[in-house]
C-alpha positions as CSV (number, residue, x, y, z in Angstrom):
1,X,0.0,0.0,0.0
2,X,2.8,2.6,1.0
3,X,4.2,2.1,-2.8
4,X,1.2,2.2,-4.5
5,X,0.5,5.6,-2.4
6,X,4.3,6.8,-3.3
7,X,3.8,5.5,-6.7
8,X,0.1,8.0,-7.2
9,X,2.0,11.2,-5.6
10,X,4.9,10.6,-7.7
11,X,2.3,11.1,-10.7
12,X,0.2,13.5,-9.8
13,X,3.3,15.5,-9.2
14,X,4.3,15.1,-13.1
15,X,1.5,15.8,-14.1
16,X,0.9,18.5,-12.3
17,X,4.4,20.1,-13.5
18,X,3.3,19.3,-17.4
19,X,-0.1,20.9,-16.9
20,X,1.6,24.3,-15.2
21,X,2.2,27.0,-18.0
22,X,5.3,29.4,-17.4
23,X,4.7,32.3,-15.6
24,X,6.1,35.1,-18.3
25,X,4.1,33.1,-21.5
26,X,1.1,34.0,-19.0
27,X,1.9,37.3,-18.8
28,X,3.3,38.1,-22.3
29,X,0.7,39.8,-23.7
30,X,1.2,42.3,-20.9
31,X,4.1,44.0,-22.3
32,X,5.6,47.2,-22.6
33,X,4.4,47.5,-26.3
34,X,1.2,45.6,-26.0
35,X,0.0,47.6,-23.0
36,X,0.6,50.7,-25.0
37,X,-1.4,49.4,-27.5
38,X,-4.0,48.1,-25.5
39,X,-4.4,51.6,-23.9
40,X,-5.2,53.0,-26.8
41,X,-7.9,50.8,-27.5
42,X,-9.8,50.4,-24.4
43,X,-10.1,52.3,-21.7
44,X,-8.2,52.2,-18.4
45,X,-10.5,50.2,-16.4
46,X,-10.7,46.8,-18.6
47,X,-7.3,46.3,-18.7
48,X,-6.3,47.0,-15.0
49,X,-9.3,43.8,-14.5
50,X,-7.9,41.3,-17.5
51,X,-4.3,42.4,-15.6
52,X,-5.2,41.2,-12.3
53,X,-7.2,38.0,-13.8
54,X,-4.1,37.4,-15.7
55,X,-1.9,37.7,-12.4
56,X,-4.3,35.7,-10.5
57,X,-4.3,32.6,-12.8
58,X,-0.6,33.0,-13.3
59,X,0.0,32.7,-9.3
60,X,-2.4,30.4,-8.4
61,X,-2.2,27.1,-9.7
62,X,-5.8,25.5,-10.8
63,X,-7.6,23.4,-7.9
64,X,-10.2,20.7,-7.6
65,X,-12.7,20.5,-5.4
66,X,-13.1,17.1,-5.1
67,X,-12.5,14.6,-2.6
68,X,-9.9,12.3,-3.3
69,X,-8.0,12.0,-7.0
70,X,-7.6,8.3,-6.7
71,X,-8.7,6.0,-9.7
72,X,-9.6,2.9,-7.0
73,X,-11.9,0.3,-7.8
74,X,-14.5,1.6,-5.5
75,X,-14.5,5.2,-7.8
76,X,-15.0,3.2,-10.9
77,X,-18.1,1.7,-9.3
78,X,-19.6,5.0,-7.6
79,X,-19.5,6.2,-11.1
80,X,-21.0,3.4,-12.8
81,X,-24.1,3.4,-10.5
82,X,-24.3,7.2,-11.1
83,X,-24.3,6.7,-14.9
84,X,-27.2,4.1,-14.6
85,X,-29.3,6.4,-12.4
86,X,-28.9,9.4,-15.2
87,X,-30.5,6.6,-17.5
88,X,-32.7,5.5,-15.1
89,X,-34.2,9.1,-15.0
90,X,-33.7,10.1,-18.7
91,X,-35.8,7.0,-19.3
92,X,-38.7,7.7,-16.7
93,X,-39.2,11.3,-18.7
94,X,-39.6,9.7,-21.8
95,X,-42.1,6.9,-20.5
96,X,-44.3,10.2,-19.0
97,X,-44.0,11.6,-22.2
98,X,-45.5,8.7,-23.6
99,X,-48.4,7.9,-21.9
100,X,-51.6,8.4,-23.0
101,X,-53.6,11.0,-21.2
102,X,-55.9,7.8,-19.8
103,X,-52.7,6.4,-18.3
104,X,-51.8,10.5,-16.9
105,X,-55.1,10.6,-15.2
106,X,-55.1,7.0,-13.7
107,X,-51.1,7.7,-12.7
108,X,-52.6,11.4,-11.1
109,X,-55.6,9.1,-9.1
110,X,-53.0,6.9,-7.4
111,X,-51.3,9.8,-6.3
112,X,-54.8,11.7,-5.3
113,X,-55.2,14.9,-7.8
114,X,-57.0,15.5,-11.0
115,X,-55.7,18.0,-13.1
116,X,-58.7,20.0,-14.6
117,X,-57.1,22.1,-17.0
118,X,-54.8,25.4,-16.8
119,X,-56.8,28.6,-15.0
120,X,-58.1,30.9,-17.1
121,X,-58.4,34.8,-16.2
122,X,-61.9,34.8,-16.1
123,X,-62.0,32.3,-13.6
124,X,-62.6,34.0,-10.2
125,X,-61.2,30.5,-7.9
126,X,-59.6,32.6,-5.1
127,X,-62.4,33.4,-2.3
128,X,-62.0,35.1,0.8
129,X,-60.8,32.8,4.5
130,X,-64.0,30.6,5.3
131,X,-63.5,28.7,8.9
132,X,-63.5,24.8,7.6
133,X,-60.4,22.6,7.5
134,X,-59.2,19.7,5.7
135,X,-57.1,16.8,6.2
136,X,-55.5,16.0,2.9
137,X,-53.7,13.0,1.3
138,X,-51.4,12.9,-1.6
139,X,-49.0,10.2,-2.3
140,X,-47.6,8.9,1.1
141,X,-47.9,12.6,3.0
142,X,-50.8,14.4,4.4
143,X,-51.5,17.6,4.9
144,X,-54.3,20.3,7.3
145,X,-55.4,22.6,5.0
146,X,-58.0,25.5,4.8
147,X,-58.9,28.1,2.7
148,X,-56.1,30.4,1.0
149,X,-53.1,28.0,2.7
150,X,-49.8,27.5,0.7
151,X,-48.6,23.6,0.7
152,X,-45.3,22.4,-0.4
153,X,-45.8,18.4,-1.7
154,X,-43.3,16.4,-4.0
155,X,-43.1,16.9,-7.8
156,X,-46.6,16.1,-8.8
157,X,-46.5,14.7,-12.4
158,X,-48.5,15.8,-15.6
159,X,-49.3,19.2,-14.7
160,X,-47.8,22.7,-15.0
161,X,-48.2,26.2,-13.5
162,X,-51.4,27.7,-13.4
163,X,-53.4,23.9,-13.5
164,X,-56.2,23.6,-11.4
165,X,-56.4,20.4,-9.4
166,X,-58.4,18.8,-6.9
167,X,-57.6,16.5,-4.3
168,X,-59.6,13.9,-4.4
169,X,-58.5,11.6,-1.0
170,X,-59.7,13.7,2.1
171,X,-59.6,12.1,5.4
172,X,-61.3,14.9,6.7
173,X,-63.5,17.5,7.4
174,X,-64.4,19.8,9.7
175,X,-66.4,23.4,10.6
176,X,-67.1,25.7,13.9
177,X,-70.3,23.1,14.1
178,X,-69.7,19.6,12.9
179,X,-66.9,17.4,11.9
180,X,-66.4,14.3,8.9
181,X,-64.1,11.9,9.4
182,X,-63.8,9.4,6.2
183,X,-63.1,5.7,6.4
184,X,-60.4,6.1,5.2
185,X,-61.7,9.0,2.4
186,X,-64.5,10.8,2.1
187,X,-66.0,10.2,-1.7
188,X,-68.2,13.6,-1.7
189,X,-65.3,15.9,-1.0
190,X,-63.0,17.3,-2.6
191,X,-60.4,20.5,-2.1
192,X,-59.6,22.2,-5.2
193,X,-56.4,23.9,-5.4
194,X,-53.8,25.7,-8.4
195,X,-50.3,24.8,-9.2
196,X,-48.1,28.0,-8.5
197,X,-44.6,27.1,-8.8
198,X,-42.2,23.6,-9.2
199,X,-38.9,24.7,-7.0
200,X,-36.5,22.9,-5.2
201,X,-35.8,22.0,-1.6
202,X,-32.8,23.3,0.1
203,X,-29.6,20.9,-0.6
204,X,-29.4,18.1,1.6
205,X,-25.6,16.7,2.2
206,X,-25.1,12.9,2.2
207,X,-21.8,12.3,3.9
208,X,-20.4,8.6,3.7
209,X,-17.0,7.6,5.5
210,X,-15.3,4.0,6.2
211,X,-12.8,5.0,9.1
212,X,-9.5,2.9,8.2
213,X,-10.5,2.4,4.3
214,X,-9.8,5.9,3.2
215,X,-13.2,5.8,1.8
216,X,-15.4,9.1,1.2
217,X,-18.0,10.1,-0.4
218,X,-20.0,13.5,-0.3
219,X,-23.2,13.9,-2.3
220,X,-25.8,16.4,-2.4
221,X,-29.8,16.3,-3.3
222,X,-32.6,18.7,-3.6
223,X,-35.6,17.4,-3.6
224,X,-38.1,18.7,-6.4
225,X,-41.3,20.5,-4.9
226,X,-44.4,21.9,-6.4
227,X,-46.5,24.8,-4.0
228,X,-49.8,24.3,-4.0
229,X,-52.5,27.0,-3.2
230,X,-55.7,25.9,-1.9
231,X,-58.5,27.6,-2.9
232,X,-61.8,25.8,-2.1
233,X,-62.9,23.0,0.1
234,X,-66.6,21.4,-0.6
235,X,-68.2,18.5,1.5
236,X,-69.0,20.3,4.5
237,X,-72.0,23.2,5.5
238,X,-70.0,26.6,5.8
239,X,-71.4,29.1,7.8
240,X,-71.5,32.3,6.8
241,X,-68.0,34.8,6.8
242,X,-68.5,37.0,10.2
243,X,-65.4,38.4,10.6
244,X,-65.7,41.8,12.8
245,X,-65.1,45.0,10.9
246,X,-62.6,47.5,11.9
247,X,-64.5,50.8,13.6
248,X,-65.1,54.1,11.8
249,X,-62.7,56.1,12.3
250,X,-63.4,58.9,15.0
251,X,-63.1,62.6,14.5
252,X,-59.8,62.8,17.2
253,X,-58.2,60.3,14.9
254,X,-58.6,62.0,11.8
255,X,-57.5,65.4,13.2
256,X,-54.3,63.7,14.7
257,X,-53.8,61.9,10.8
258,X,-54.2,65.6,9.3
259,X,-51.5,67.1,11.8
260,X,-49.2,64.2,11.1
261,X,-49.5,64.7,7.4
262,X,-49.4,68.8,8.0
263,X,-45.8,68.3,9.8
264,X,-44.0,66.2,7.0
């Protein structure tokens, strides 16, 4: 092992030195004749930056920011694996493309969404807060939801920004007067809701390590997302919206607004 790791240092030493370009070819076209000429073609500003870039890559050698620069058996595998996941997901897009849209909307019902068909600016969906709640499931996940809510769910397939859905598996229901619980789903509710964005989650670092095998491996993943707005819930008797009005304002308050507005 100690020759094999002499034997890898040795090398990447060589090739290191034949990769390194001299430090006055880097700098070359920064002469006493060149500059002049350069000066009276662009202004003073560009060429004090492309001078310092060309100082900076001819002082500091170029890096890597990987782990380890070893060609080991275990590396060969790693990226192997990797390549067969790329084709793994390269082929999954082109099945999706492929379905038919009977196959989509059976694929969507597993899942627990209908996708109705993109919103139109005539539609008037959004409605003002109404006190009912939901319990939601889609996929594996479930989610309390009410009127006007934001939900963040995993990448739901055959649908884009703007679609309206609804949700077709609700657990529950329930009001200021009477609740619904489903066994397990209620089949006369649904919650409709629009697609507003597909994002990504915040990276997630997976760190693997074999103490005494000089083995490492960091990855990273962000998990694909699609925000959901909820904008309806039916299946349940609403009351009416009785949310207390602000007061009028009073005479005081007004005259104390003017002289506010008077001094700046």
């Amino acid at each position: 092992m100690a020759n094999r790791r002499c034997f890898q240092t040795l090398t990447r030493c060589l090739q290191s030195i034949t990769t390194l370009t001299p430090i006055s070819e880097s700098l070359a076209p920064y002469t006493a004749p060149a500059l002049n000429q350069t000066l009276a073609a662009t202004p003073p500003s560009y060429i004090f930056a492309n001078i310092f870039n060309a100082y900076q890559r001819a002082a500091v050698p170029a890096r890597s920011f990987c782990s380890r620069h070893t060609d080991s058996d275990d590396d060969v595998e790693d990226d192997y694996e990797s390549g067969e996941e790329g084709e793994d997901y390269s082929e999954n897009e082109e099945n999706s493309a492929n379905l038919s849209a009977e196959e989509k909307e059976k694929e969507a019902n597993e899942i627990g969404y209908t996708v109705l068909g993109p919103l139109q600016k005539s539609d008037r969906v959004f409605k003002l807060y109404e006190p009912v709640f939901a319990v939601v499931q889609i996929g594996s996940h479930q989610f309390k939801v009410s009127n006007g809510d934001t939900i963040y769910t995993e990448r739901l397939k055959h649908c884009d920004i703007n679609d309206k859905l609804v949700l077709n598996k609700v657990l529950m229901l329930g009001s200021q007067t009477q609740t619904i619980i489903g066994r397990p789903i209620l089949p006369e509710a649904a919650v409709h809701a629009v697609v507003e964005e597909h994002a990504l989650d915040a990276k997630v670092i997976i760190f693997k390590k074999k103490r005494r095998k000089n083995y490492r491996r960091t990855k990273g993943h962000r998990q694909e997302l699609t925000k959901l707005r909820i904008t309806d819930i039916q299946g349940i008797e609403k009351q009416e919206n009785t949310m207390p009005l602000p007061p009028p304002p009073t005479k005081k308050k007004e005259k104390a607004e003017k002289k506010v507005a008077m001094e700046a």
